[in-house]
C-alpha positions in Angstrom: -112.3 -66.7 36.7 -111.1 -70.0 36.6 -113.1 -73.0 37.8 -111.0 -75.8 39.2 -112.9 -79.3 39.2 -112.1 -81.9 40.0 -113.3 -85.4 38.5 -112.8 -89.1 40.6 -113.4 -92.4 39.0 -112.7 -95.7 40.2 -110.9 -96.9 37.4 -109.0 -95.3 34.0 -111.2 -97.5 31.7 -114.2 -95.1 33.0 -113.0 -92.1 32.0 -111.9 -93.5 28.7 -115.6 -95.1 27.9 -118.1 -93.1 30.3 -116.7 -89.7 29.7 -115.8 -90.4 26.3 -115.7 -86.9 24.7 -117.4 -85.2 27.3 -114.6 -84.1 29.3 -112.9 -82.9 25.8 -116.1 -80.2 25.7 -116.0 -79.2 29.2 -112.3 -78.0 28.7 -113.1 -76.5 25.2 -116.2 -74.8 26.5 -115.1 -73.2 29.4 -112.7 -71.7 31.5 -111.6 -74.6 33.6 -108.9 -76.5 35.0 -109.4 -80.4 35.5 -107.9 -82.5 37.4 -109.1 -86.6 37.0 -108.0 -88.8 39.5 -108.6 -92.3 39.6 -106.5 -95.7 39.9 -106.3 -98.2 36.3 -103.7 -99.9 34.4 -100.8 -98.0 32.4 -102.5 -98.4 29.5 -105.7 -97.2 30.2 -103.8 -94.2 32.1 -101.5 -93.6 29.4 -104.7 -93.1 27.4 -106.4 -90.7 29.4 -102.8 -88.8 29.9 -103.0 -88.6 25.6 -106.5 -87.0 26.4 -104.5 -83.7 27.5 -107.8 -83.0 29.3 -106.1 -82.1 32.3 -104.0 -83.3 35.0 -104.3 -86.9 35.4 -103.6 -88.5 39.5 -102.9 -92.1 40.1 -103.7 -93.0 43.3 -104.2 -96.5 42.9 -107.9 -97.0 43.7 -108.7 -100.5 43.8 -112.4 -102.2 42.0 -112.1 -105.2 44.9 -112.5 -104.1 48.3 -109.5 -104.4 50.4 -109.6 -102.7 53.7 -105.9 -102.4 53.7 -105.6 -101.3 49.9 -108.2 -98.6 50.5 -107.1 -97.3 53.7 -104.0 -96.5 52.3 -105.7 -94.9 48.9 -108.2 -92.7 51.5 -104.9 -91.4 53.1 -103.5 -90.6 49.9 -106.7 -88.9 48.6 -107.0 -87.0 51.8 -103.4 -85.5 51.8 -103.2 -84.5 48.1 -106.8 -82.6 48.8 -105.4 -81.1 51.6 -102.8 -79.6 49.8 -104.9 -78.8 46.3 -108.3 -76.8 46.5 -111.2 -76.9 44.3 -114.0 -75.1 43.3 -116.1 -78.5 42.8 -115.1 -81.9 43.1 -117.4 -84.6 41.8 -117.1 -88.4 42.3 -119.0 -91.5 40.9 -118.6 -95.3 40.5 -118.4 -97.0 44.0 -115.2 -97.0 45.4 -114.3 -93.7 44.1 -118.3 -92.1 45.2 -117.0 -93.4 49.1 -113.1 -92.5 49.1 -114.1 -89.2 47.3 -116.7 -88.1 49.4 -114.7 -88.8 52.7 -111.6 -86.9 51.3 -113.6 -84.2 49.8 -115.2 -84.0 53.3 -112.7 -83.8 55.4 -110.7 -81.4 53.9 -113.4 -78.9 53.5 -113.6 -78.7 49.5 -116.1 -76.0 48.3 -118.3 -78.2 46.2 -119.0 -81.9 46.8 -121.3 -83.5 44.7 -121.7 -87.4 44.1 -123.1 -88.9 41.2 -125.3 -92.0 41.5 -124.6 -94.1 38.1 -126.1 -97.3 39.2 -126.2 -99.5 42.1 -124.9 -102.7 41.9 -126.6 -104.1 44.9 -130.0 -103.3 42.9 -131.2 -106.7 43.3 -130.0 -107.7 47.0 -131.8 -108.3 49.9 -131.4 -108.5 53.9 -128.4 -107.4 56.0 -125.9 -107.4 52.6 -128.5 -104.8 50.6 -128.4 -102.6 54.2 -124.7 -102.2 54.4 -124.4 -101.4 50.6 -127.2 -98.8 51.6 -125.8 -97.7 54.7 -122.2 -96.5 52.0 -124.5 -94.6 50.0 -126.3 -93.2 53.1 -122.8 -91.8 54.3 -121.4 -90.6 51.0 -124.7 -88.7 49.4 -124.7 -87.3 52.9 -121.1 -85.9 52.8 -122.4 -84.3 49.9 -123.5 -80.9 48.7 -125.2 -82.6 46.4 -126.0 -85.7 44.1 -126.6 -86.3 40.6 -128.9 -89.7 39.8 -128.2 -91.0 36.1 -132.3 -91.4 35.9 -135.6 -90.3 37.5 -135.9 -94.1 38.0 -132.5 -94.3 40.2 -133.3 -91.5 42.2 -136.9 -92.5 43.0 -135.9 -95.9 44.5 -133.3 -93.8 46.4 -135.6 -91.0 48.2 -138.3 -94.2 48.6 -135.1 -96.1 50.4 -134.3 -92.9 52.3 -131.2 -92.6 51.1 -130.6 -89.2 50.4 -132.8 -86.2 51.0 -134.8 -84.8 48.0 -133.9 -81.5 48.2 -130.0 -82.5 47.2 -131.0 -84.5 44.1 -131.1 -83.7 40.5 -131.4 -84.9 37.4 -129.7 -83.4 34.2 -132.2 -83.1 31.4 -134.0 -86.4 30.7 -131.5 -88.8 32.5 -128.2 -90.5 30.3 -124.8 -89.9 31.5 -122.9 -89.6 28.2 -126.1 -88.9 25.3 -126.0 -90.4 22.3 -123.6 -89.6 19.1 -126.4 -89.4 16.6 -124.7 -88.9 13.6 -122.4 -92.1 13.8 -125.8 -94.2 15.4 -128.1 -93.8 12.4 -130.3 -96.0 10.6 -128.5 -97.9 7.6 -130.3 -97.6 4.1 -131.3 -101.6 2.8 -128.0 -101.9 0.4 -125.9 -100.8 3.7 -127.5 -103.3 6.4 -126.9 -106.1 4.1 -123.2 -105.2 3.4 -122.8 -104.9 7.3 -124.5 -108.5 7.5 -122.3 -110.0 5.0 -119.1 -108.6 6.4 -120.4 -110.4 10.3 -121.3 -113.4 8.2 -124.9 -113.6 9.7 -127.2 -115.7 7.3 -129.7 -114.1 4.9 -132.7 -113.6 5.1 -132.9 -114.5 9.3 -134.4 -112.2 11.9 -131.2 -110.0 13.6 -131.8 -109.9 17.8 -128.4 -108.4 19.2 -126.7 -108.5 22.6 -124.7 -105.3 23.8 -123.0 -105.2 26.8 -121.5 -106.9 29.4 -121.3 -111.1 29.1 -122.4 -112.1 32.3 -125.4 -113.0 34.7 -126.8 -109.9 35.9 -127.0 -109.1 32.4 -130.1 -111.6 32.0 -127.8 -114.9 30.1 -129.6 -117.3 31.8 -132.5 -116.0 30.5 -131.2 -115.4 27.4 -130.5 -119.0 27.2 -134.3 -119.8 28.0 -134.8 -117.6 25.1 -132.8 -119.0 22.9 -134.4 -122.2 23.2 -137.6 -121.2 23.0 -136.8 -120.0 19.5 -134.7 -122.4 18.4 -136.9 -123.3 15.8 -138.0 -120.2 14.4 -136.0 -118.0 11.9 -133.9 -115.8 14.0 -130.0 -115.3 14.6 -128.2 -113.2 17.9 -125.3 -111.0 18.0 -123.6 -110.5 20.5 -121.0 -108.3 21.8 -118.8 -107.2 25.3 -116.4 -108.9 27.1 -117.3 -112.0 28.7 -117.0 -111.5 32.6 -118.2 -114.2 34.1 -118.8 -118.4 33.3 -122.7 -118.1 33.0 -123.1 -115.7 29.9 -119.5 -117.1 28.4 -121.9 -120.4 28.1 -124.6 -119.0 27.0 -122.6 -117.4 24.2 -121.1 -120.6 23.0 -123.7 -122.7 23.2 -125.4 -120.1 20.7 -122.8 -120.3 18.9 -122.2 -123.9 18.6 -125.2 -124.0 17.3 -124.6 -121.7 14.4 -127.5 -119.5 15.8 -125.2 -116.1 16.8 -122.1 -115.1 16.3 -119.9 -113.4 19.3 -117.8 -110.3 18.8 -115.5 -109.5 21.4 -116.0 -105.6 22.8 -115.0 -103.1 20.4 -115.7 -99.4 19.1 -117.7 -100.4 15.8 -120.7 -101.4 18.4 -122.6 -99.0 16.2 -122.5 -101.9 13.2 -124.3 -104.4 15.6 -127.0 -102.1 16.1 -126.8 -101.1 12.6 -127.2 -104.9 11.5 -130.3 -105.8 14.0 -133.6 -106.1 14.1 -134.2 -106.0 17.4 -132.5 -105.2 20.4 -132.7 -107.9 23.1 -131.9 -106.2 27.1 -132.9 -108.6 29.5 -130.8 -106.8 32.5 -131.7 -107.2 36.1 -129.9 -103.6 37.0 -129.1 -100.4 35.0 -128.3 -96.9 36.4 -129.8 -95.9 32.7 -129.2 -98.0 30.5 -127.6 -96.4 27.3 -127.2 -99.6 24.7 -131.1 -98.5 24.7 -131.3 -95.1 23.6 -128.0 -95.9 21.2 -130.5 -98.6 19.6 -133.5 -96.1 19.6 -131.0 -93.5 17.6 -130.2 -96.6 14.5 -134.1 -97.0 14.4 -133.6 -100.5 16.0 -136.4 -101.2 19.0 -135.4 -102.9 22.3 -137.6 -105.0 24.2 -136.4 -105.2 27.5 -137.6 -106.0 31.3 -138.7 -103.1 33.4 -136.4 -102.5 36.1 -134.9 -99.3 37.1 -132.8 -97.4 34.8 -134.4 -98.8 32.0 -137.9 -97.2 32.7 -135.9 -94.1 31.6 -134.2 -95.5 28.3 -136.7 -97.5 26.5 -140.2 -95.6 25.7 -142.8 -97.9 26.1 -144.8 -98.0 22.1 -142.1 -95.4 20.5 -138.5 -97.1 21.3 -139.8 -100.3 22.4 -141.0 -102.4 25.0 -141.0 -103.0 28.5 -141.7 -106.6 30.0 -142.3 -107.8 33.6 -138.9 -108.9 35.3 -138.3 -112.4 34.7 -141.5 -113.1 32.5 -139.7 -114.8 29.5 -142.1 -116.5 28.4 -143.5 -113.1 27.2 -140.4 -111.8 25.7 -139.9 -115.2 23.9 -143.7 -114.7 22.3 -143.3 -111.3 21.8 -139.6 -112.0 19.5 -141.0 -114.9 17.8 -144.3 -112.2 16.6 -141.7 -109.6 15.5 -139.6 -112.1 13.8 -142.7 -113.0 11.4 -144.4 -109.5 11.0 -143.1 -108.3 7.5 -144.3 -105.2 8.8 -141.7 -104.9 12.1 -139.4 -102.4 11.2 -142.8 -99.8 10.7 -143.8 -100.9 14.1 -141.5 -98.1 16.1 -141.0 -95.5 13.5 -140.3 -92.6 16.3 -137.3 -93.8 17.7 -134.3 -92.4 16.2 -136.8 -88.9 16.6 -137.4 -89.5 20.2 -133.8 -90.5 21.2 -132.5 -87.4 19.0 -134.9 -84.9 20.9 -134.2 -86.7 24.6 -130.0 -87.9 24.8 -128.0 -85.6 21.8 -125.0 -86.1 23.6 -123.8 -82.5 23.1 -127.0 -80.5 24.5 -126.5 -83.1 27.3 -122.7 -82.2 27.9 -123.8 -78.6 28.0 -126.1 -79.0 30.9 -123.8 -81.1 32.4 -121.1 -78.1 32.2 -124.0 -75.3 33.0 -124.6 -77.3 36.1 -121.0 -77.6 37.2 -120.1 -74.2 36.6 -123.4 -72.7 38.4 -122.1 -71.7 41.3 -119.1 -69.6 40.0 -121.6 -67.9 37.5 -123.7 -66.9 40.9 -120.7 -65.6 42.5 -119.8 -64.0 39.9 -122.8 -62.3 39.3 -122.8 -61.0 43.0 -119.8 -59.6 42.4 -121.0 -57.8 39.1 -124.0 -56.6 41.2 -121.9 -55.3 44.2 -119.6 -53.4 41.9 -122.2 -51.5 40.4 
């Protein structure tokens, strides 16, 4: 019995870097037919198509709100569902979570469920944080049900009243994608300093990298506070991600002006920067999750980090790191500058790469992904196994 699912994304790009791999298992581990629509550049598309996961739907969806632009994706959505059924259909990332759940709605598809990621109006306040609300009010309740990224996401939505508890879950321990832990291991001593040499970071200097997104939310200007602080001590950043908006691209450069980082543009050896560090500086104000976290944790390398939702899931407090106060950088600068003379630093978390292994192996995590999706069809299947008999 076939299960047709049904997968929307905002953009291309997501499927190719959240779903990396995953949507390869569900298709090699079950009897299913996928569909994935989303909106993206050729390229991106043109990826996904060499994929062969499944049938791939451009329909355009736009990142920007645009109330024409939308409208006209919505109507689009709405009359290919109306003329393709499926046995689930499940939507995430913003514009995609509202156009998906409307279509999905109103055309009656079996199986609705939304997945909460992150919410990018984490940190807003007043009438602007109520209308973001008030979208994710009316998509998790056009919903069968919704999937939160983290116990930390989905208890600051049921204490908003966002969504009813009884519709929630949580797959295993949180993570959307899990961690590959056999390319994000430890490096031996011979390894790290061949990696080192090859970034050109300076011997002998305390390793802090960056990974992610260049940008404000992502805690520059603190970074830049930081930075300062320790500018005299004996430490170096890395960082790497594309740089999105003027206040980390400054950040960056000034650090690197001052021969105290080195910037690497966004790219798949991310596992080397982890593999070169020391520590693992995440200063965001928002995470859904938080995964550059638990992809430290699995190389061995701690993060320190604030503790804000989403990353009360991907850093353990004493075993993969810690957790600071939001905004108190005056501890996370005294805290680096301790680590970066303790001989004895590496020792200090050496249950990481354990604890990350037992929590976010990707695959264990893609299979209770799948087991989730395909729950419904087992049950009715079953019923039908029971009333043959």
């Amino acid at each position: 019995m076939t299960l047709k699912i049904c997968f929307l994304m905002t953009d291309a790009v997501s499927f190719n870097v959240l779903y990396r791999d995953q949507l390869e298992y569900i298709r090699d581990h079950a009897d299913v037919e996928i569909t994935l629509i989303c909106g993206g550049d050729k390229q991106q598309l043109d990826i996904l198509r060499e994929r062969k996961i499944g049938k791939v739907i451009n329909l355009n969806f736009q990142r920007k709100p645009s109330l024409f632009k939308d409208a006209q994706s919505l109507a689009l959505l709405t009359r290919y569902m109306l003329s393709n059924r499926f046995d689930v259909v499940v939507y995430l990332t913003p514009k995609a979570l509202l156009l998906g759940s409307i279509a999905s709605a109103v055309t009656l598809q079996k199986r609705r469920i939304a997945f909460s990621v992150g919410r990018a109006y984490e940190n807003f306040s007043g009438l602007k944080k109520r209308v973001f609300q008030g979208l994710d009010i009316l998509s998790f309740g056009l919903s069968h049900e919704v999937l939160f990224v983290s116990e930390s996401l989905l208890s600051v939505c049921l204490a908003e009243n966002i969504l009813k508890k009884s519709k929630a879950t949580v797959i295993d321990n949180g993570s959307f994608n899990g961690i590959d832990t056999d390319l994000l291991q430890p490096m031996a001593q011979l390894e790290k300093e061949a990696l080192r040499k090859k970034y050109k970071i300076p011997e002998n200097t305390f390793v802090i990298c960056v990974v992610g997104r260049v940008c404000d939310d992502k805690g520059f200007k603190d970074i830049e506070y930081i930075s300062e602080k320790l500018r005299a001590e004996n430490v170096y950043f890395m960082f790497i991600g594309d740089c999105e908006d003027d206040v980390g691209k400054v950040v960056v450069e000034k650090v690197v002006k001052d021969n105290r980082g080195v910037y690497i543009p966004a790219n798949p050896n991310v596992h080397e920067v982890f593999q070169c560090a020391d520590l693992h500086l995440f200063l965001s104000y928002r995470e859904g999750f938080g995964s550059v976290a638990i992809e430290a944790a699995s190389c061995a390398v701690p993060t320190f980090a604030y503790d804000v939702v989403g990353v009360k899931d991907s850093v353990k407090e004493g075993i993969s790191g810690r957790k600071f106060n939001f905004k108190d950088m005056s501890s996370v600068a005294e805290a680096i500058s301790a680590a970066a003379t303790d001989k004895e630093f590496e020792k200090r978390y050496p249950d990481a790469r354990d604890w990350a292994i037992a929590n976010f192996e990707r695959k264990q995590l893609w299979q209770s992904y799948l087991s989730f999706y395909l729950r419904n069809r087992d049950d009715r299947v079953n019923d039908k196994r029971r009333a043959a008999k």
